[in-house]
C-alpha angles and dihedrals in degrees: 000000000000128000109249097114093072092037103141129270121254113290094242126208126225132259129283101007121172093260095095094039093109099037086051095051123141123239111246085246078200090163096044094042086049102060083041095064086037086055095051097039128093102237093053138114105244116075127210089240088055090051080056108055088041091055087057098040111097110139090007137097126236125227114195104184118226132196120194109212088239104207113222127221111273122224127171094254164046107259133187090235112048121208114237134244122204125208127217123209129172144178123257112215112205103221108217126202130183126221119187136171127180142193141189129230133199115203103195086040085069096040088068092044136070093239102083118215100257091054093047083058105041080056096048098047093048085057095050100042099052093045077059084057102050092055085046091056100035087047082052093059095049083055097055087043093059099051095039101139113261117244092246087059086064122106109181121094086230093076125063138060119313087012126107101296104017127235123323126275111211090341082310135132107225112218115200134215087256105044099050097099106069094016090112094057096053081053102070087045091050086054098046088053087069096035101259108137142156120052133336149198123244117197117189141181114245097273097056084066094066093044092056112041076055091057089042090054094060116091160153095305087055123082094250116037112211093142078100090084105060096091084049101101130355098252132201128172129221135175094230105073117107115251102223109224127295087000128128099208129008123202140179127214120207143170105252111266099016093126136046152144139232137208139216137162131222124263093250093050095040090049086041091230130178140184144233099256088057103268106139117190124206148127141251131220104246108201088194094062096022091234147109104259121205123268141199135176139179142152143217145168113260145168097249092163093117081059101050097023082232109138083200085068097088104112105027144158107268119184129202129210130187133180131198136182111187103198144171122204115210128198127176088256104044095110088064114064094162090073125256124056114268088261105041093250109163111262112247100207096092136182150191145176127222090218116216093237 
C-alpha cells in the first residue's frame, strides 16, 4: 500500500509574521493627531482647568464663560460725562459625542487555532480603536467646517466679488489653475488684514501635498520663484478633509492651537463598577489620545461551533468587549452658532480649494 496516509502536515508559519502588515495599515488620523497637540500646548485654547472640568462633567453641562473686548467710541478728549461701553459676555457649551465599537472572543476557539487569544485581540482592538479614530477625525472636520470664517468677516481687497479671488464658495477661497502659484503668499496677507499673524497650520487633503511640494521646488534657478513659500505655513496632509467642489485639494489654514478636544468617562468606568448579572466596567490607558477610554466587559455560554468548526462548541465561553470615547471638539467660535463672534471679530479657521480649472 503506499504511504499517503502518514504524508506530512503543512509546514506552518508563525505568528504574526510581516505578510499582513499592509493589509493591516492604520489610517493618518491628521485631523484627529492635530487637535491632539493643540489640546496639550500653552498657547492653546483648552486650559487645564477646562480638561478638568470636562473629566468630571458627565450629565452635566458645561458652561465656559466668554468676554468680547467691546471697542468705545473714541473722541479727542477728556470729557465730564463720559460715554459708556458695554461689555458682552457669553457661555461656551462643549458639545460630547460618543463613539463605541465592540468584539467577541472565544477563548477555546483560540486554543484549536494558530492565532492564540492575545493576538486575535491586539488585532481586534487595533481594528476597533482606529475606526474610533476615524469618526474622531472625520467629526473633527464637520466641526471646522462649521466655524470656517464667513466672507463678510474678510478684510482683505483680495476677497469679494469682482477682487482678486472672487467671492467665497462654501466659506471657501477658490484657487484657480492659474493662481496656485503665488496663492500662499496672498494668504499670509489675507490673514494680517484681520489680525491673525505668526505662524500657522495648514491642513490639507492628499492631493494638496503634491501641489505644493510642486510650488516649494521651484526656486530661485526657474523662471518664477514660489519656493519662497515653503516656510510659509507648517503643512500636513490627511484623507479626511473634505475636498470643496470642483476642486482638486482642500485645505484649511488655522492659528496653532485654535482647535482642540477633551475627554471624560463615565461614573461606572471610572469607579470601575460592576453588577450582579457580570458586566465590569473600567477603563484602559490610550497612548494615541493620551486618555483613559471606556470599557465593558461581560461573558456567556454560547454555541460557538460555526467559529471553531468543533461540533463539541456548543456551549462555550463567549466574551464581550466594548470602547467608548466621550469627547467634545472646541473651536474659537464655538459660543457663537449663529455665525459671527459677538463683536464681529474675523473669524481665524480658514479655508481654501485648489480648484481643478
Amino acid at each position: 500500500m503506499a504511504m499517503t496516509a502518514t504524508v506530512l502536515d503543512n509546514i506552518k508559519v508563525n505568528y504574526p509574521n510581516l505578510l499582513d502588515q499592509f493589509d493591516n495599515r492604520k489610517a493618518d488620523h491628521g485631523l484627529l493627531r492635530k487637535a491632539i497637540m493643540n489640546s496639550n500646548m500653552a498657547g492653546g485654547i483648552i486650559s487645564a482647568d477646562l480638561k478638568e472640568k470636562a473629566q468630571n462633567s458627565y450629565g452635566r453641562t458645561i458652561d465656559i464663560p466668554t468676554i468680547s473686548q467691546t471697542p468705545g467710541t473714541l473722541g479727542s478728549a477728556l470729557a465730564c460725562t463720559a460715554t459708556d461701553t458695554v461689555s458682552v459676555s457669553a457661555f461656551v457649551n462643549v458639545t460630547w459625542v460618543t463613539v463605541s465599537a465592540s468584539w467577541f472572543m472565544e477563548p477555546a476557539k483560540n486554543d484549536q487555532n494558530e492565532i492564540s487569544y492575545l493576538q486575535e485581540f491586539a488585532s481586534q482592538y487595533s481594528a476597533q480603536i482606529n475606526a474610533i479614530y476615524n469618526s474622531m477625525d472625520s467629526s473633527i472636520d464637520t466641526a471646522l467646517i462649521a466655524a470656517l470664517c464667513v466672507e463678510a468677516q474678510y478684510g482683505n481687497t483680495m476677497i469679494g466679488a469682482g477682487n482678486k479671488y472672487g467671492a467665497l464658495l462654501a466659506n471657501r477661497i477658490d484657487v484657480s489653475l492659474a493662481q496656485r502659484e503665488l496663492f500662499l503668499n496672498d494668504m499670509t496677507s489675507i490673514n494680517k488684514s484681520d489680525d491673525i499673524y505668526g505662524r500657522q497650520d495648514l491642513i490639507g487633503s492628499t492631493n494638496a501635498e503634491s501641489i505644493l511640494r510642486n510650488t516649494y521646488a521651484q526656486g530661485q534657478a526657474n523662471d518664477t520663484n514660489t519656493g519662497f513659500q515653503a516656510g510659509l505655513f507648517d503643512a500636513m496632509f490627511t484623507n479626511n478633509v473634505t475636498v470643496g467642489a470642483a476642486s482638486d485639494a482642500t485645505c484649511y489654514v488655522v492659528p496653532k492651537g485654535s482647535f482642540g478636544l477633551v475627554t471624560r468617562n463615565s461614573p461606572d468606568c471610572r469607579a470601575g463598577r460592576s453588577t450582579t448579572d457580570g458586566k465590569m466596567y473600567g477603563m484602559t490607558y490610550d497612548p494615541v489620545l493620551g486618555a483613559n477610554i471606556d470599557t465593558l466587559y461581560s461573558s456567556s455560554c454560547q454555541d460557538i461551533n460555526a467559529k471553531t468548526g468543533n461540533a463539541l462548541d456548543v456551549a462555550a465561553v463567549q466574551e464581550q468587549h466594548q470602547i467608548a470615547v466621550n469627547f467634545g471638539i472646541l473651536t474659537p467660535s464655538s459660543a457663537f452658532a449663529a455665525g459671527p463672534p459677538i463683536i464681529g471679530a474675523p473669524g481665524v479657521i480658514r479655508a481654501f480649494n485648489f480648484q481643478t480649472a
